[in-house]
C-alpha positions in Angstrom: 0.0 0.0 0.0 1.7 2.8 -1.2 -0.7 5.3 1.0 0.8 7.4 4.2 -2.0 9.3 4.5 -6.1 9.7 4.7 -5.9 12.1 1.4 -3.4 9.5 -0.3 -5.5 6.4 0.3 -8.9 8.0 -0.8 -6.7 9.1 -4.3 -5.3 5.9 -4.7 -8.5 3.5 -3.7 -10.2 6.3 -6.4 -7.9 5.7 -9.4 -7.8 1.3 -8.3 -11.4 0.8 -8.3 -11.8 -3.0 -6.4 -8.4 -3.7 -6.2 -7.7 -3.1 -2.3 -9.3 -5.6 -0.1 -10.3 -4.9 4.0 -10.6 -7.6 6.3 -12.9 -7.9 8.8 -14.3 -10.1 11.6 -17.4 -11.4 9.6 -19.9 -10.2 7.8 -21.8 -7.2 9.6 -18.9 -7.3 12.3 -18.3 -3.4 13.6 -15.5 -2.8 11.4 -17.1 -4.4 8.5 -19.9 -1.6 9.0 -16.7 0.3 9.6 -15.2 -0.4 6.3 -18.4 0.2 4.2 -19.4 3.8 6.1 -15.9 4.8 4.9 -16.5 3.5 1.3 -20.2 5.5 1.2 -18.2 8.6 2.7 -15.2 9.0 0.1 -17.0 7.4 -2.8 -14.3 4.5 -3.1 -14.6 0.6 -3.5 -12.9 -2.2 -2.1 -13.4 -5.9 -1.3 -14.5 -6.4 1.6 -13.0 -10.2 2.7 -14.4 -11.5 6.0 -12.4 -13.4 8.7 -13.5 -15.4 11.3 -12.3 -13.1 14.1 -9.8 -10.1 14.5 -6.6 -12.2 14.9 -6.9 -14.2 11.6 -7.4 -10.9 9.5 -4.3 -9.4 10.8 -2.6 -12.1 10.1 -4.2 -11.8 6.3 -2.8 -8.2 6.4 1.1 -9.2 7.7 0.9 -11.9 5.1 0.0 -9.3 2.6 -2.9 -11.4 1.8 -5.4 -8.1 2.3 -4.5 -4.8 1.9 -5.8 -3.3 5.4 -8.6 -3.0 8.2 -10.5 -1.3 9.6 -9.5 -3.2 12.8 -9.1 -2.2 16.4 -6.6 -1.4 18.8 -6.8 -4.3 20.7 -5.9 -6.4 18.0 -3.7 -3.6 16.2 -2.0 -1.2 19.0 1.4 -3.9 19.0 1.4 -4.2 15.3 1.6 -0.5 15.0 4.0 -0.1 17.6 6.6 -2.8 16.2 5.9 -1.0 13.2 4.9 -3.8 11.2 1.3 -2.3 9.8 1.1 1.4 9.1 -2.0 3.5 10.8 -3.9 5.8 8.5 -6.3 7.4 10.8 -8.1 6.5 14.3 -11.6 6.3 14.2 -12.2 7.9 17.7 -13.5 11.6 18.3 -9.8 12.0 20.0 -6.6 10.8 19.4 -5.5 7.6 21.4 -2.5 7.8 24.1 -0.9 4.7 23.2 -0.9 6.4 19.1 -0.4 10.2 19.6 0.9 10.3 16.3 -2.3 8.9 14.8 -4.7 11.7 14.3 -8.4 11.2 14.1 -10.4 10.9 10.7 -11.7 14.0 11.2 -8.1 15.7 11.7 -7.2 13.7 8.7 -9.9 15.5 6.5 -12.5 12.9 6.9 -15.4 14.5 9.0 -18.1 12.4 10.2 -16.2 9.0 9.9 -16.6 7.6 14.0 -16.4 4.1 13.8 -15.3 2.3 17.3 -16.8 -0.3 19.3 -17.9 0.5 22.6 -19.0 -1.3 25.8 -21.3 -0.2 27.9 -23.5 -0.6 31.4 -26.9 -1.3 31.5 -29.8 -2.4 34.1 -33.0 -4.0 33.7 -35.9 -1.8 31.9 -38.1 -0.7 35.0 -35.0 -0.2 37.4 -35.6 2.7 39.5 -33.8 5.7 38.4 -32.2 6.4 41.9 -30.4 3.3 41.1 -29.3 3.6 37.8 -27.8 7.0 39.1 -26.4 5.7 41.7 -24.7 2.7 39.5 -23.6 6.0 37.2 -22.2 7.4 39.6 -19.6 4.4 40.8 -19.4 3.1 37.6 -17.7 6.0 36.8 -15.5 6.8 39.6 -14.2 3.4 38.7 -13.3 4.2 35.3 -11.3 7.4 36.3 -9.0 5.5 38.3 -5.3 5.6 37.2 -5.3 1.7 37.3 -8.3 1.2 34.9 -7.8 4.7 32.6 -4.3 3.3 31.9 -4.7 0.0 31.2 -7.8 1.0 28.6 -5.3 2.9 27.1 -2.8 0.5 26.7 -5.6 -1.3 24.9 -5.9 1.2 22.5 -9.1 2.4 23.5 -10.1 5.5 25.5 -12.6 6.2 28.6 -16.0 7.9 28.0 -18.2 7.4 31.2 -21.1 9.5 30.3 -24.7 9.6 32.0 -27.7 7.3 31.8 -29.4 9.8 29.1 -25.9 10.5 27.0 -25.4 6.8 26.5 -29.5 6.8 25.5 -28.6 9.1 23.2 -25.5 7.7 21.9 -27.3 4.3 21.4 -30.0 5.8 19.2 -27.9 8.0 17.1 -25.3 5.0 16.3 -28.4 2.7 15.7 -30.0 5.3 13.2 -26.3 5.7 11.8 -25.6 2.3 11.4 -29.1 0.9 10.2 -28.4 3.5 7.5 -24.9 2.1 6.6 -26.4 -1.4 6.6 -29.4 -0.7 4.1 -27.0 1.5 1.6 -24.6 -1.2 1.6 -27.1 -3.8 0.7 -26.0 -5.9 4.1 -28.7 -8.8 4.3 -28.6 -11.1 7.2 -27.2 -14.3 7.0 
């Protein structure tokens, strides 16, 4: 892959039409979805070739087998540091602390591109709202500890921690965005 760059890899992806291949975990896996949002966003093709998990696909791209991924940094942040795959962009609204260097799609020139999976907390439907705040609350305090904020770092992934009705919102908006990606793409259950 000749591409340094987000502008470079757009150009080049433009002028090879369904030559460059992306690997991902399996068919409507998160960077799958990844991989087609950034083809509907910058116009480009490529093959999309699905593994059976995030470790055989980076093997596929050592090997040379794929051409990249849309893969994350659990599965990438060592590659990248032993300098063995090359980052383009990270698909998190900040850069990560383990890849400083990396910037963010947007940064990059690539605005709305956030693709990143995410975990999150939740309680039965019909939990009392004093408890879910209160689970907030410690759940939270947890997460900003130096122990747990650094090693989610080392991971490659960054702390977010927000309240009950953020993470409501978050949920809808990624599940409009991402219903959206699946029906352009023409993504059919298997």
């Amino acid at each position: 892959m000749p591409a340094t760059n987000l502008t470079e890899l757009i150009a080049y992806a433009k002028a090879n039409p369904d030559k460059l291949s992306f690997a991902s975990f399996g068919k409507g896996s998160s960077n799958h979805l990844a991989g087609e949002l950034f083809q509907i966003l910058t116009g480009t093709k490529f093959i999309h070739v699905p593994y059976k998990g995030g470790a055989p696909g980076m093997a596929a791209l050592l090997a040379g087998d794929i051409t990249m991924t849309f893969d994350s940094g659990l599965t990438s942040i060592a590659n990248i540091q032993a300098k063995k795959i090359r980052p383009i962009a990270v698909a998190a609204q900040a850069r990560l602390s383990e890849l400083p260097d990396v910037p963010t799609f947007t940064e990059a020139g690539l605005a709305n591109f956030h693709a990143g999976s995410w975990y999150g907390f939740m309680a039965p439907a019909g939990t009392p709202i004093e408890i879910v705040q209160k689970l907030n609350v410690q759940i939270n305090q947890v997460l900003r500890t130096p122990e747990i904020t650094a090693r989610i770092n080392q991971l490659g992934s960054s702390i977010v921690g927000n309240t009950p009705a953020e993470f409501a919102r978050q949920i809808a908006l990624e599940s409009e965005v991402w219903s959206s990606v699946v029906k352009k793409a023409g993504i059919s259950p298997e």
